[in-house]
C-alpha positions as CSV (number, residue, x, y, z in Angstrom):
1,X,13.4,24.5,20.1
2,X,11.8,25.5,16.6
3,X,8.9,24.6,16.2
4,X,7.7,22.9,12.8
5,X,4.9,24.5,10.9
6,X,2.5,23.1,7.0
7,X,4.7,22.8,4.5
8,X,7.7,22.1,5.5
9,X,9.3,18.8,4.8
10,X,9.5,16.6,7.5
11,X,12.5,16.0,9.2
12,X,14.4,12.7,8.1
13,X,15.3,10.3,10.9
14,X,16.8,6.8,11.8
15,X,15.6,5.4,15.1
16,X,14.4,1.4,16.5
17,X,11.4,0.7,17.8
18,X,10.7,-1.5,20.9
19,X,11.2,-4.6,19.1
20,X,14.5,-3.6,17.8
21,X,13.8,-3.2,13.9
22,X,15.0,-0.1,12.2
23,X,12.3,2.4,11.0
24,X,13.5,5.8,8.8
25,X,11.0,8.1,7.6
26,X,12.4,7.6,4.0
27,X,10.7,3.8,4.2
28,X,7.3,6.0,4.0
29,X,7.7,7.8,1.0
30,X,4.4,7.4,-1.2
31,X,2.3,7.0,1.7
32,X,0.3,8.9,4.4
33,X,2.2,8.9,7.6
34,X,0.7,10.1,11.0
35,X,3.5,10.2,13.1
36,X,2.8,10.4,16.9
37,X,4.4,11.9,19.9
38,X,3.9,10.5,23.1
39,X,5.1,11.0,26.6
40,X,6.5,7.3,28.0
41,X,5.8,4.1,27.7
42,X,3.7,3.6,30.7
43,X,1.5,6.6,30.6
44,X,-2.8,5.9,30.8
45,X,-3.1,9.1,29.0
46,X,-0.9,7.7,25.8
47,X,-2.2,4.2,26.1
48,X,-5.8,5.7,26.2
49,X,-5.3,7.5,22.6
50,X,-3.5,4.4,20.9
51,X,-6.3,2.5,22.4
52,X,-8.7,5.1,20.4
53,X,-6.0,5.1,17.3
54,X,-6.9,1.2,17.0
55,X,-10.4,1.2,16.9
56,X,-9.7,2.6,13.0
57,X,-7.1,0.8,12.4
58,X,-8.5,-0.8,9.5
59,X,-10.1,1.9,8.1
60,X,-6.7,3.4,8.1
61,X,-4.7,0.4,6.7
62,X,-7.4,0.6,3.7
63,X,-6.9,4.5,3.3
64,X,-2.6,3.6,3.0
65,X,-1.7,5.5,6.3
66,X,1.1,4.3,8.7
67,X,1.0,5.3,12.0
68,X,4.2,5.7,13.8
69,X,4.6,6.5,17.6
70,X,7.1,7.7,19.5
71,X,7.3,7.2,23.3
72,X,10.8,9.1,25.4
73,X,11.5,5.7,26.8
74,X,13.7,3.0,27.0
75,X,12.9,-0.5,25.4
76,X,12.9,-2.7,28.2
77,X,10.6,-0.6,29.6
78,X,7.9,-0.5,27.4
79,X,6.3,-3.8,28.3
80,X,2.8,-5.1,26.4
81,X,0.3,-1.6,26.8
82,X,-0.7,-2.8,30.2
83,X,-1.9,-6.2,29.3
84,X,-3.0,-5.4,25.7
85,X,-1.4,-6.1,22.6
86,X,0.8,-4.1,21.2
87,X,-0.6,-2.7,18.0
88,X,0.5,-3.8,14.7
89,X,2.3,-0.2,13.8
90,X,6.1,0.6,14.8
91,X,6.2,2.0,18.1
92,X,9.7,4.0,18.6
93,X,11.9,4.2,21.6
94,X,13.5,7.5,22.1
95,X,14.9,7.6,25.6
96,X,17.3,10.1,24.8
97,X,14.4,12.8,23.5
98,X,16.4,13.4,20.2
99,X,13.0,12.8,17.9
100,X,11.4,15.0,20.2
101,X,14.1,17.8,19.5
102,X,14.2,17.2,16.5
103,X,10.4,17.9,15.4
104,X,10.4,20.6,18.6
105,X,8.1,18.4,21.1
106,X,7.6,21.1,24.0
107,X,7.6,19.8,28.0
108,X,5.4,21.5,30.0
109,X,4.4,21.2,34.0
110,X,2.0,23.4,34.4
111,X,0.4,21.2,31.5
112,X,0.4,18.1,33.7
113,X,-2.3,19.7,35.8
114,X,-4.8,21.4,33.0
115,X,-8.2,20.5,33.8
116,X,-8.9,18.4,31.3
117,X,-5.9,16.1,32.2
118,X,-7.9,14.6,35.4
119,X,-10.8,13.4,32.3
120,X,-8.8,12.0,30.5
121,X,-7.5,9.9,33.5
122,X,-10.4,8.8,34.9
123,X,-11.4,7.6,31.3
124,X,-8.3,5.8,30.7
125,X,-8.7,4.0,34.2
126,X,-12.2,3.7,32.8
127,X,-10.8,1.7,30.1
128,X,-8.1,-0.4,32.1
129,X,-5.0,2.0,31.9
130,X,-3.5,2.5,35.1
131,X,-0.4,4.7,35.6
132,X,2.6,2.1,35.6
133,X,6.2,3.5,36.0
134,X,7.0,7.1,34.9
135,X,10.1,6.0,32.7
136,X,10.5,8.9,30.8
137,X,10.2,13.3,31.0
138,X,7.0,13.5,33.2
139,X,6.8,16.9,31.5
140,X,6.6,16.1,27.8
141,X,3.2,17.2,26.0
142,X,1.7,15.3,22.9
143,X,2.8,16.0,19.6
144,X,1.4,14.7,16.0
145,X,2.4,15.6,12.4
146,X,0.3,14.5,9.2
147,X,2.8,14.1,6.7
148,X,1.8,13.3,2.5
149,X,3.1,10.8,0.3
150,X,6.0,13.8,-0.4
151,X,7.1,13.7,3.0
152,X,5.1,17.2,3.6
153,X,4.2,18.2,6.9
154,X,0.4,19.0,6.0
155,X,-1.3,19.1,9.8
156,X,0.9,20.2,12.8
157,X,-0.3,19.5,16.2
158,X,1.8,20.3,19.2
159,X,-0.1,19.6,22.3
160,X,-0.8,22.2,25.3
161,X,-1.7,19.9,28.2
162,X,-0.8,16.4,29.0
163,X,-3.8,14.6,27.5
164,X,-3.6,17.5,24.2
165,X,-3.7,15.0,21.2
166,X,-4.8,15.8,17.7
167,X,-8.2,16.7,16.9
168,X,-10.2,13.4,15.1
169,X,-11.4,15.9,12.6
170,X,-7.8,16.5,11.3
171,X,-7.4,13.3,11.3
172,X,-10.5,12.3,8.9
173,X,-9.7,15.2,6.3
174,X,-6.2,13.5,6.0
175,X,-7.1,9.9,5.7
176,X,-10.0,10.9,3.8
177,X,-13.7,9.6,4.6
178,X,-13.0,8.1,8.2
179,X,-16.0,8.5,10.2
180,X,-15.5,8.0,14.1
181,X,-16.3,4.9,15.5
182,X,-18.8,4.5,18.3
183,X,-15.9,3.8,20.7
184,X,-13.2,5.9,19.5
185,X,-13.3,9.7,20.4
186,X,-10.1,11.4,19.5
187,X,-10.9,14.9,19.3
């Protein structure tokens, strides 16, 4: 799996989210897209960091940045994020992995068991996530990409451990002027 690095355009795609509509990367031309990978639908650790993603939602929705996740699960699956709402960005079902190919999303074991993992659980089930069904690779790690109005990879994140998501600081140089809430902490 080649991994993608800054610079290079990001790779096209076609794929449906959970609620069956259509999403291609194309439809994002002209604005800022952060496009998350996560590990399945029901994992705390994913559910945790969309759960911090929304707490600047609006921030980002005034900045022109759509957010798009990907989860290596089926649609039926996915479910409301354990009693929440889903957010109001497309959330896409890949069961078969291909995005994750595709933009060279690593799996891991020994990263299920990095010490930091077991903090980030007890903080999701601080928050109300709760392991549900493993529905997808129990292996996959995080990955996020910041891609520009272009369709330039400009930040490249591919995650070591389990609960290895993209520093908050990249995140706020991209967007531009997004200061972390009191809640959210996704560095």
């Amino acid at each position: 799996m080649e991994r993608l690095k800054p610079g290079d355009l990001a790779p096209s795609f076609t794929a449906h989210t959970f609620d069956g509509k259509t999403v291609n990367l194309d439809y994002f031309k002209g604005k800022k897209t952060w496009l998350c990978f996560y590990r399945y639908a029901n994992c705390p650790l994913c559910h945790q960091h969309i759960f911090e993603i929304t707490q600047n939602m609006e921030k980002m929705r005034l900045n022109n940045i759509q957010i798009v996740a990907v989860f290596e699960s089926e649609r039926v699956k996915f479910g409301k994020l354990q009693g929440r709402k889903f957010p109001r960005f497309p959330m896409i079902s890949d069961p078969q992995g291909k995005l994750y190919e595709l933009y060279g999303i690593p799996k891991s074991v020994a990263g299920q068991f990095h010490p930091v993992v077991m903090l980030k659980w007890f903080q999701a089930a601080m928050n109300g996530f709760f392991q549900g069904e493993i529905d997808g690779p129990f292996s996959r790690i995080p990955g996020h990409f910041l891609i520009n109005e272009d369709l330039k990879i400009e930040t490249v994140h591919y995650g070591v451990h389990a609960a290895d998501h993209i520093d908050w600081n990249a995140v706020q140089k991209f967007v531009g002027g997004i200061t972390k809430t009191k809640r959210s902490a996704l560095a």
